[in-house]
N, C-alpha and C positions, 0 to 999 in steps of 0.2 A: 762340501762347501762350508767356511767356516761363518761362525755368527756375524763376526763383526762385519761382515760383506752384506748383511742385509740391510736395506734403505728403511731403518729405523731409528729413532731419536737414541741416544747415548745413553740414559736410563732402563730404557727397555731392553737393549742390550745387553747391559752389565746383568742386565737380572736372569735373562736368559742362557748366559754364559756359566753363570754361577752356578747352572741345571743341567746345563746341555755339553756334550763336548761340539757336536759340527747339527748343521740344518736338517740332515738326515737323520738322525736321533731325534731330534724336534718334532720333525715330521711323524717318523713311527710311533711317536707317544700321544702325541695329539690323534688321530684316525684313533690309536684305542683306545681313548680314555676320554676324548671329546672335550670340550671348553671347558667345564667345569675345574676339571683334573688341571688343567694346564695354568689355569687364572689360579687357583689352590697353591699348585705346587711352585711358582714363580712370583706368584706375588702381583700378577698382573691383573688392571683393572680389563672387564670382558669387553668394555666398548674400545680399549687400546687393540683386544685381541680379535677384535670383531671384524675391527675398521681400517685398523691396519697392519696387522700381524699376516691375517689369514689370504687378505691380496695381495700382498708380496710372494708367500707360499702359493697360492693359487699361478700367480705371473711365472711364478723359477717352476712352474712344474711337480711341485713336489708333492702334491693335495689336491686329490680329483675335487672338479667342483661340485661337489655332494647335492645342493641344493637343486641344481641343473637334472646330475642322475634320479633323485626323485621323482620329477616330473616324468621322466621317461619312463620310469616305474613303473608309476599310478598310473601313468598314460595320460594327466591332466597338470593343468598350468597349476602354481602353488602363486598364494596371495598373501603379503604382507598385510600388518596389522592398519598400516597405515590406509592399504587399498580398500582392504574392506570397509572400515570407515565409512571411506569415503563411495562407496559402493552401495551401501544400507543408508548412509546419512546420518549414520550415529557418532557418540560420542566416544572419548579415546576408553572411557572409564566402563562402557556399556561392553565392549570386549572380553573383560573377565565374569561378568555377572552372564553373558549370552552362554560363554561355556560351564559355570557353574551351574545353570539351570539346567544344561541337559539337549539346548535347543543345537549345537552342534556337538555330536558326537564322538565317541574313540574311534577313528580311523578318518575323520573327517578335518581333525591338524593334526600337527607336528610341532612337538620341541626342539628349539634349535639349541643347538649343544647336545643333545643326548639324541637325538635322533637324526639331525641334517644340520650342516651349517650354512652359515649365510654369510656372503660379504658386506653384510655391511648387519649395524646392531639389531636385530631384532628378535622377539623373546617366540614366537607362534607363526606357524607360515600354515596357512587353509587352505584347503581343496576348492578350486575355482567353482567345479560345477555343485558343490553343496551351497556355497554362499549362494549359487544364483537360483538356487529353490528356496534358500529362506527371503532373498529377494521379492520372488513372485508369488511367494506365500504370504507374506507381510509386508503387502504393497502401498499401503493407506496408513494416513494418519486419523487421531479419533477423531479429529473436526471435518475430514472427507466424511468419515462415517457418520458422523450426528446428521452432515445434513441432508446425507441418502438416508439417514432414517428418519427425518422430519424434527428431532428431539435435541433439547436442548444439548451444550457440549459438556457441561458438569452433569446432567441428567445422565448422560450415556458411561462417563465415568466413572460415575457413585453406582449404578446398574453394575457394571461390570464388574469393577474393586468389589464391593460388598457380595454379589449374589452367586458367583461363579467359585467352586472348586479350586485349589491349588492347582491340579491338572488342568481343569476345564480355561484357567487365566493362562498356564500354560501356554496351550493352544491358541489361545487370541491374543495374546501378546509376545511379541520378540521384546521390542524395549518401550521408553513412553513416547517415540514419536513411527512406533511400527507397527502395526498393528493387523490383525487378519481380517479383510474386509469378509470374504466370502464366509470362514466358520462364522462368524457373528450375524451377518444375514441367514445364515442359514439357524440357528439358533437363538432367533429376535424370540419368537411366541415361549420359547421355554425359559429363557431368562427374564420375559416379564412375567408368566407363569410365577413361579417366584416371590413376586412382588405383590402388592395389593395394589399400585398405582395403574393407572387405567391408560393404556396407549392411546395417543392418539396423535393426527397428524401435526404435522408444521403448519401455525393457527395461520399463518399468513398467506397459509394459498388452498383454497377452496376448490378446484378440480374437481377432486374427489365425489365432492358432494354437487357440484354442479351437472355434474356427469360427463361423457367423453362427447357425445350429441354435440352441445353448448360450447366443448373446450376447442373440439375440432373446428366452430364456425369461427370461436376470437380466432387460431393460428392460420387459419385461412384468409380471414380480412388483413391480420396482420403482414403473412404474406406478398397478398395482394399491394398496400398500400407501401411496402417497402421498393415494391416497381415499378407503381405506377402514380399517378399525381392529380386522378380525375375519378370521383365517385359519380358518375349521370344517372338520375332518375326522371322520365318524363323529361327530359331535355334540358333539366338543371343540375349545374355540376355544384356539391356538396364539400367538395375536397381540393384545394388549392395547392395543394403539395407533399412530394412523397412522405412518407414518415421516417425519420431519422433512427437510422441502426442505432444511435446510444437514447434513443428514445422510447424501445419495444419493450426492455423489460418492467417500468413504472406504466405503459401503456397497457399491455397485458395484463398485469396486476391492477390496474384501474375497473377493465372490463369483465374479469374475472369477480372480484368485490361486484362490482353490479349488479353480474349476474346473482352473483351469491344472493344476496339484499333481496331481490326481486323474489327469488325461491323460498327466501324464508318468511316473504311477508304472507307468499299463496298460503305457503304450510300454515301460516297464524303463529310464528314463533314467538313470544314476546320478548318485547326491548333488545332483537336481534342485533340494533346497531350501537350499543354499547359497547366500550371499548374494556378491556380486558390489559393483560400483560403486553406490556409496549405501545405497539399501534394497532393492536389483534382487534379481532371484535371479539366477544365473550365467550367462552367456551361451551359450547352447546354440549345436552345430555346426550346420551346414546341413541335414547329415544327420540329426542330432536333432530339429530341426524337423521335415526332411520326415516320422519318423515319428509324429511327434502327431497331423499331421495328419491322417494315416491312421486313424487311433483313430477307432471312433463311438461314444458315448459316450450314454445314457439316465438322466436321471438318477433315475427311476422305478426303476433297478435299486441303488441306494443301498445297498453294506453296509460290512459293517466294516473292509474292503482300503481304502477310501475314506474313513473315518475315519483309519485309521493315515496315510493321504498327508497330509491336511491338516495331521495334528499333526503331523509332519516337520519339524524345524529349530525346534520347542518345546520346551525343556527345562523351561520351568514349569509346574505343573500348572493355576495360575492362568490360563495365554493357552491353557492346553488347552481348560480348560473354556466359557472364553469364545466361542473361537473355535465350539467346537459349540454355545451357543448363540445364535448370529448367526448360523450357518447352518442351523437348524433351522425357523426361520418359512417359509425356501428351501422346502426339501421337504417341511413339509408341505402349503405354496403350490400345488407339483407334484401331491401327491395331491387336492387339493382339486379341481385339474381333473380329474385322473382321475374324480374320483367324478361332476361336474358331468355327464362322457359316460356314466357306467354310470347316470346318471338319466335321461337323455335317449334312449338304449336302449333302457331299462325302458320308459319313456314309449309310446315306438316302438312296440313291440311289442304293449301291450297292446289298440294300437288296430288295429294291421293284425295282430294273431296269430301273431306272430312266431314259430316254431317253433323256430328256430336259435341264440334269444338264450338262453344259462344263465343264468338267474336268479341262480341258489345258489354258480354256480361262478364267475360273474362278482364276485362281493359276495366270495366266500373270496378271490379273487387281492385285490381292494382289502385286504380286513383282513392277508391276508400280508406284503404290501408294508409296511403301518403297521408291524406288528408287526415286519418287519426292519429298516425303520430307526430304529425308536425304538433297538431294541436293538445295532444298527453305530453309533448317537450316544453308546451310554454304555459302548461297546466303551476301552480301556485311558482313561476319562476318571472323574474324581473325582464322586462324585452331586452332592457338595454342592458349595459353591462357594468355593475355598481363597485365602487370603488373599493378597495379592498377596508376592514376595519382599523388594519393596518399597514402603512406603508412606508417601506425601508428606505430610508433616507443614506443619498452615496458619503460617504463620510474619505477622508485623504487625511491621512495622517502627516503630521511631520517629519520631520528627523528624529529633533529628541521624543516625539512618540515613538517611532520607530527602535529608537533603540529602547528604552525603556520599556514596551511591550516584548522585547526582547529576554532582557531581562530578567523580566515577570517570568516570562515560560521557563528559562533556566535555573531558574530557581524556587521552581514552583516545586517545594514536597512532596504533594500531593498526589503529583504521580512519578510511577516506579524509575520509568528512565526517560524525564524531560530532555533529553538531550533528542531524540528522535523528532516531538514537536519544535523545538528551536529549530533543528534543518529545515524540519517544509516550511517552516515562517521564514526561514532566513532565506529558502529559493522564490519562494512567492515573492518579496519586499527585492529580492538583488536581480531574480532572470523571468519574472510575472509569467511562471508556467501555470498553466491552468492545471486545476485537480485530475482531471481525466489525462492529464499528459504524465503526471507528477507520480499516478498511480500505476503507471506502464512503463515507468523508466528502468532500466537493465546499466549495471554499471559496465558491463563489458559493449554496451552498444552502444550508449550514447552521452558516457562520460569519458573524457578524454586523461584518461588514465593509464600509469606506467603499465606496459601491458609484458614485459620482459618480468618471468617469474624469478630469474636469476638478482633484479635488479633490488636493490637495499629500500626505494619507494613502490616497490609492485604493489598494484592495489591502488596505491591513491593518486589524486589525480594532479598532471605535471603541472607544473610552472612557465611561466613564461613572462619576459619582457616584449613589449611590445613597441617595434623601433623600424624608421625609413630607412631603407638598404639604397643602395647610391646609383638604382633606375628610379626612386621615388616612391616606392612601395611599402607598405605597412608588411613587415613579417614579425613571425613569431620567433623568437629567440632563447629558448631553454635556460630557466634558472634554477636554482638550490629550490628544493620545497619548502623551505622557512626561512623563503628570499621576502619580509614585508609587503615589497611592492612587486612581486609574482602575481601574475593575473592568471586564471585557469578560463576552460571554456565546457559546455556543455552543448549536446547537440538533440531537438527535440523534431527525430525524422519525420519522414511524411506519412509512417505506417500512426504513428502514435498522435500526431498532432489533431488537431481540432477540424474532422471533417477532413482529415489529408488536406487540407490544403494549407494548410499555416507552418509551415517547419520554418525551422532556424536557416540563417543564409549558408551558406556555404561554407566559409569563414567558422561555424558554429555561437552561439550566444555567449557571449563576454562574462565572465564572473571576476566582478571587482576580486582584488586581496583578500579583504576581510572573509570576504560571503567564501572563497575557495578555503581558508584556512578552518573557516566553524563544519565546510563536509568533510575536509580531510580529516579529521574530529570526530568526525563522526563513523566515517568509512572505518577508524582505527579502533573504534567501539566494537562497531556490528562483527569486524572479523574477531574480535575476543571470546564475541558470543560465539562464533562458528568459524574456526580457523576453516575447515576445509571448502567454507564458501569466500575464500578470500577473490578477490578480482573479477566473482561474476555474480550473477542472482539479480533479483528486483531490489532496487537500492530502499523501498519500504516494504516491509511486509508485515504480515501481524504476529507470527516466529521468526525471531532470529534463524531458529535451525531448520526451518525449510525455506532456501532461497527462492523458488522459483511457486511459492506458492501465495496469490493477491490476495490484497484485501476483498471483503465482498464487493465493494463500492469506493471509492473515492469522496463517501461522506462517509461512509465507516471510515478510513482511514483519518480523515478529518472531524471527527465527534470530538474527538477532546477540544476544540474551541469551544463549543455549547458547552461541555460539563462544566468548564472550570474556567471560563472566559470571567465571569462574575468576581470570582474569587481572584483572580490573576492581577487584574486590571484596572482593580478598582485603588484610585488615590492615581490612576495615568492617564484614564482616559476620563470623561463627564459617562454620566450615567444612559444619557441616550446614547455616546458615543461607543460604548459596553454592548446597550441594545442590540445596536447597526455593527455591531463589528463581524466579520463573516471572513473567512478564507481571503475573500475577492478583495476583500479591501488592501490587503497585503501587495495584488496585484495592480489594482489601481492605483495605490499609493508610488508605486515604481514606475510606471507609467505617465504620472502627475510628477514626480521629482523631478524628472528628464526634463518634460515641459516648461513647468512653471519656474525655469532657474535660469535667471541671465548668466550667458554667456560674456566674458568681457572680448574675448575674439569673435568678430563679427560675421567671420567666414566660417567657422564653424559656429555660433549661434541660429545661420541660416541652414544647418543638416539636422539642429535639434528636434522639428518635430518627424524628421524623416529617421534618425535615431531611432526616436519613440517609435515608432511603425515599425522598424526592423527588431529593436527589443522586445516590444511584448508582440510582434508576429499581427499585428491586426493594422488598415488601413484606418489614416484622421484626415480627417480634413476640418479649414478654420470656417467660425462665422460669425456675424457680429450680433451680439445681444446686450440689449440695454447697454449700448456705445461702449460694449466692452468685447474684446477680441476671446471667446472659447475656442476648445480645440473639442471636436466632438468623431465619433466612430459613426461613420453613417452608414443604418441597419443596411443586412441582407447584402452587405458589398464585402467580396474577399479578395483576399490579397494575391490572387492569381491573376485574377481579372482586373486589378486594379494596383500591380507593385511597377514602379515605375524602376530607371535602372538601379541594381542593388548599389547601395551605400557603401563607399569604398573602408575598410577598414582603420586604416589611418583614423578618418574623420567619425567615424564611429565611437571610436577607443578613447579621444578627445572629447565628445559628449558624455561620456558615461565617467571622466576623470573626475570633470568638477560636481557633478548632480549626485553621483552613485558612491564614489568611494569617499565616504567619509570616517572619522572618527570614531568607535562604539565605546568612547572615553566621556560621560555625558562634560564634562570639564573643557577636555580637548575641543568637543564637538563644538561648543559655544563659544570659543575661540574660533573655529574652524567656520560657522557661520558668520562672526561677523566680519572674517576677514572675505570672504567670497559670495555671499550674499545681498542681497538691496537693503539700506537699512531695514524696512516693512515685512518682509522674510522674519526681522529675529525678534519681532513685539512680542510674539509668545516667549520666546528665550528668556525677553528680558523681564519679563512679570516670573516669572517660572525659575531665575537665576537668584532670589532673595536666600532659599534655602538649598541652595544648588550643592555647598557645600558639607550641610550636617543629611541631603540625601545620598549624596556619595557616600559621606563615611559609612551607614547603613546600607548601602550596596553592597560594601566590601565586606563590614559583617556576616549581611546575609549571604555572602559568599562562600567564605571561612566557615560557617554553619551547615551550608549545604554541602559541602566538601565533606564533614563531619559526618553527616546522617548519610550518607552514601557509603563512607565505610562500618557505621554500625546497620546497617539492610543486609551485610553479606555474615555468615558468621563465621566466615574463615577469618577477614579482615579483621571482624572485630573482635576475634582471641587478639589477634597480631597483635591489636591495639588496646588488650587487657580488659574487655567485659562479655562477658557472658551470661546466658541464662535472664535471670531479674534486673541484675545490673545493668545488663545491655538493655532491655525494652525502658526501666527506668531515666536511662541516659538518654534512649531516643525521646523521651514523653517531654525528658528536659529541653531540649534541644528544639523539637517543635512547639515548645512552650514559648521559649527567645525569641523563634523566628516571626509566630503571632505577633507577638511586643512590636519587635523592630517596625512590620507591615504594619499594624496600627497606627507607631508614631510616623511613618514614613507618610502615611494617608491622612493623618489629621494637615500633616505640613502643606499638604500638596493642596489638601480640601480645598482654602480660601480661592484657588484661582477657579475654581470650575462653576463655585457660589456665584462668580464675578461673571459669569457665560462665557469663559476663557476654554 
């Protein structure tokens, strides 16, 4: 066969030709000499002769497919560099370091080119069944391990880096996010052996030291109250209601601390309820320990000594009273089985004649016991239930708060990749999902994303216009992804939503333009960090490279408001408004935009507060106060038992046009208020518009600045961009030198309105 009959580009040709006389020659030289020889001798690049040289040859027949015969060989599947990856969950670059160490073997890959070829480019093909023992070998990350081992996650790092052998890290480490759970538990005592620091547990859970007696009765009550919704002792029920699944693990932790406090006051510990590292209490000596443990402790003997431990380290009378009653359903849990045995006694008795059983004296000891702890519960504690010292006032932001709190996040320094916090503000403020929904979201489940990996948007989430089709119905109608007025949607099911009953309609929840363009933004972030989690994983996590692995909490994933809410927000909001500012306010503020925003169409005007009900997922109803119309949520009612028929689309999309999708231009927006707005809507605008001008151009600044200091944090970027070493941390010193300046005079301009109670 001659060359020119191969289905190859005119270049590749001539060069081959220039080599070969016919395809058969080709062929015989390539099998003995292998890709190398052939890219050498022709001149050809390997990815030409990888990708499409070797399956034209492979197609005419003329080139067993070697990589195929391998398999047959070894008798096992062979794995691209890509699979593995994506197999282990590592990086592209941890592939050559895993075989430089040693941890995959000679006989365990293959070079391709000198030992098997491949259709298509790739440098390593692995033995299936080895990757999947370094798989189940190195199944955990170090922060699974730190917190099976109670310790902190830089503790267990700096342990390990530092005190282990080259061999010995070997063994416990494949790469930095693989790690060997089992050799590391199994060699915890020798490697702090080693150390001088002294083990001890995870300060914020006391088990241990409680002992299993005491831990077994909290998971038992715990149990119980998750089934049922009635503690009766003596014929009075103590407990109004089940306890709430996302309610057990700060309930547990509550009851455990109690006990703790209680054990340590018998022991005589002092200043037990001082606080320590975080929210810990103090770190007790060994010798402190050994004597709790000692303690046996009843909690049938319940009195007022026991009271006073718990309130220990409460100087309010408000967390006094609380706290006794959240441990009060406890004990009377505890009597209730008391009483279940003095029934079952009685029982006894009557049938075999029990002589021995005291009736009169058995039923005094239950009623004493009641009777002393009712009264060690209201031992130095307030009856009634005293106001808090402090109490969080609901604050509703604006618009231009809204976006200028925006803003703030986005260009906060401060931390490493503000773009993660701008998303969850920016879904709070556009689809008011609650945190516990926000922290269970999967972008393969419940965002409505290209989901064709062939497709040039896979991964991020579609577009759509939304338009009456000519039976009169609202449908969705597919646009460009960086169509302006594309609207996306998010869907928050019944598994994840608040209590299963609150999901999104069917239709799924609306996401203006803007709010779908800052996640598609975002989405195109996270997969840089982790191409091989593109289109699936928890859409927040606390690694980029492990998608499917949660934060601990949904106030962990939300702490950065408390760190840096201060610093953020100050010259946006008044200073109580900083105070009060929390997560929620993001969702009540969206919530309140809906609401408080005339409608000039009177007929949708009248879907606006049903809108708002289907938007943030919760039932309102109106009422009149001080001859003024609120809209208020009235408690303990959900939206199962109380959603009337769902809000047709169309009318939906129409409410959320003029309330939600506004401007993030502060310029635009104040134009955009007062044309759609009640004049009364823009009195803040118009106090707030004097220096509207010289605070944009310092937006933009700090814009331009923070674009800057993002490429001097990486140091590949900032070779690109000519510093290194001194020069680069001096430039960044600079640079966050500016951005102070700017935020000062930005904050002096703003000050006078907030002086004024604005």
């Amino acid at each position: 066969m001659r060359i020119d009959e191969l289905n190859l580009n005119k270049k590749t040709l001539e060069r081959l030709k220039d080599n070969f006389e016919n395809v058969e020659e080709l062929s015989d030289f390539f099998i003995a000499k292998g890709i190398t020889a052939l890219r050498e001798k022709c001149k050809i690049g390997h990815r030409t002769i990888s990708s499409s040289l070797l399956p034209e040859l492979y197609g005419l027949g003329y080139i067993p497919p070697l990589w195929q015969q391998k398999e047959k060989e070894i008798g096992c599947k062979l794995l691209t560099s890509k699979q593995v990856e994506k197999e282990l969950g590592i990086h592209s670059k941890s592939i050559q370091k895993i075989i430089n160490s040693g941890h995959i073997g000679q006989g365990d890959f293959f070079l391709v080119g000198e030992e098997l070829t491949a259709p298509s480019y790739q440098i390593y093909a692995f033995r299936e069944d080895k990757i999947d023992i370094l798989k189940s070998k190195y199944d955990s990350t170090l922060t699974d391990i730190s917190l099976e081992l109670g310790m902190k996650l830089g503790s267990v790092s700096y342990l390990l880096r530092k005190y282990l052998s080259d061999k010995e890290f070997k063994e416990a480490c494949l790469t930095r996010n693989r790690w060997n759970r089992s050799w590391i538990n199994d060699n915890k005592e020798m490697i702090l052996e080693r150390t001088e620091k002294v083990y001890r547990p995870k300060e914020s859970d006391y088990t241990n030291l409680i002992g299993d007696d005491l831990t077994e009765l909290v998971d038992s009550y715990i149990t119980y109250r998750l089934e049922n919704h009635e503690i009766v002792v003596l014929e009075t029920n103590y407990a109004n209601e089940k306890l709430k699944s996302t309610a057990v693990k700060a309930h547990r932790k509550f009851l455990i601390n109690c006990l703790y406090k209680i054990k340590c006051n018998q022991a005589e510990i002092p200043d037990y309820w001082e606080r320590g590292e975080g929210l810990a209490f103090r770190k007790l000596s060994l010798e402190e320990q050994e004597k709790i443990k000692q303690i046996s402790y009843d909690m049938y003997m319940f009195n007022k000594n026991d009271t006073e431990a718990i309130s220990k380290g409460s100087t309010s009378d408000y967390f006094k009273f609380k706290q006794v009653q959240e441990i009060k359903p406890f004990l009377m849990y505890v009597l209730m089985m008391r009483e279940e045995v003095y029934h079952q006694k009685l029982e006894q008795s009557l049938e075999s004649d029990d002589e021995d059983f005291d009736l009169q004296k058995e039923w005094a000891k239950l009623k004493v016991a009641h009777n002393r702890i009712l009264k060690a519960l209201k031992h130095q504690v307030p009856n009634k239930r005293p106001e808090p010292s402090y109490k969080r006032s609901k604050f509703y932001a604006s618009r231009q708060q809204v976006v200028q709190c925006l803003n703030a996040v986005k260009m906060n320094w401060h931390m490493l990749s503000p773009i993660k916090p701008y998303t969850q503000l920016i879904l709070g403020f556009f689809t008011a999902i609650r945190p516990a929904e926000m922290a269970k979201l999967k972008i393969e489940n419940h965002l409505d994303i290209e989901q064709n990996n062939e497709h040039q948007d896979y991964g991020l989430l579609k577009k759509y216009l939304i338009k009456m089709n000519h039976q009169g119905k609202a449908e969705f109608i597919r646009t460009e992804i960086d169509n302006p007025e594309g609207w996306s949607r998010i869907w928050i099911t019944k598994d994840i939503a608040k209590g299963e009953y609150s999901p999104s309609p069917e239709y799924g929840t609306l996401m203006v333009p803007r709010a779908a363009e800052c996640l598609n933004d975002y989405l195109k972030w996270l997969y840089k960090q982790n191409i091989s989690s593109k289109g699936k994983g928890l859409l927040f996590r606390p690694s980029e490279m492990h998608p499917y692995d949660p934060y601990a909490s949904a106030r962990t994933m939300l702490d950065w408001i408390h760190r840096y809410k201060y610093k953020m927000f100050k010259g946006v909001l008044s200073e109580d408004e900083i105070k009060d500012f929390t997560y929620y306010v993001s969702r009540r503020t969206g919530n309140n935009l809906i609401v408080q925003t005339f409608i000039s169409d009177q007929r949708i005007n009248e879907y606006k507060l049903r809108a708002a009900e289907v938007h943030c997922r919760h039932e309102m109803k109106q009422e009149m106060r001080e001859n003024e119309k609120v809209f208020i949520a009235p408690k303990g009612k959900t939206n199962s038992d109380f959603y009337q028929e769902p809000i047709p689309l169309w009318n939906y999309y129409q409410v959320l046009k003029p309330t939600l999708h506004f401007p993030f231009d502060q310029q635009d927006l104040f134009e955009w208020e007062k044309k759609n707005n009640d004049p009364h809507l823009n009195q803040f605008h118009e106090l707030q518009n004097t220096n509207n001008n010289q605070t944009v151009e310092i937006d933009k600044m700090l814009s331009i600045l923070s674009d800057k200091l993002d490429i001097l944090r990486k140091h590949d970027t900032a070779l690109e961009a000519g510093y290194k070493g001194e020069s680069r941390i001096n430039k960044i010193a600079e640079i966050k030198k500016q951005m102070d300046e700017l935020l000062e005079e930005k904050n002096y301009m703003r000050g006078n309105h907030f002086k004024d109670g604005l």
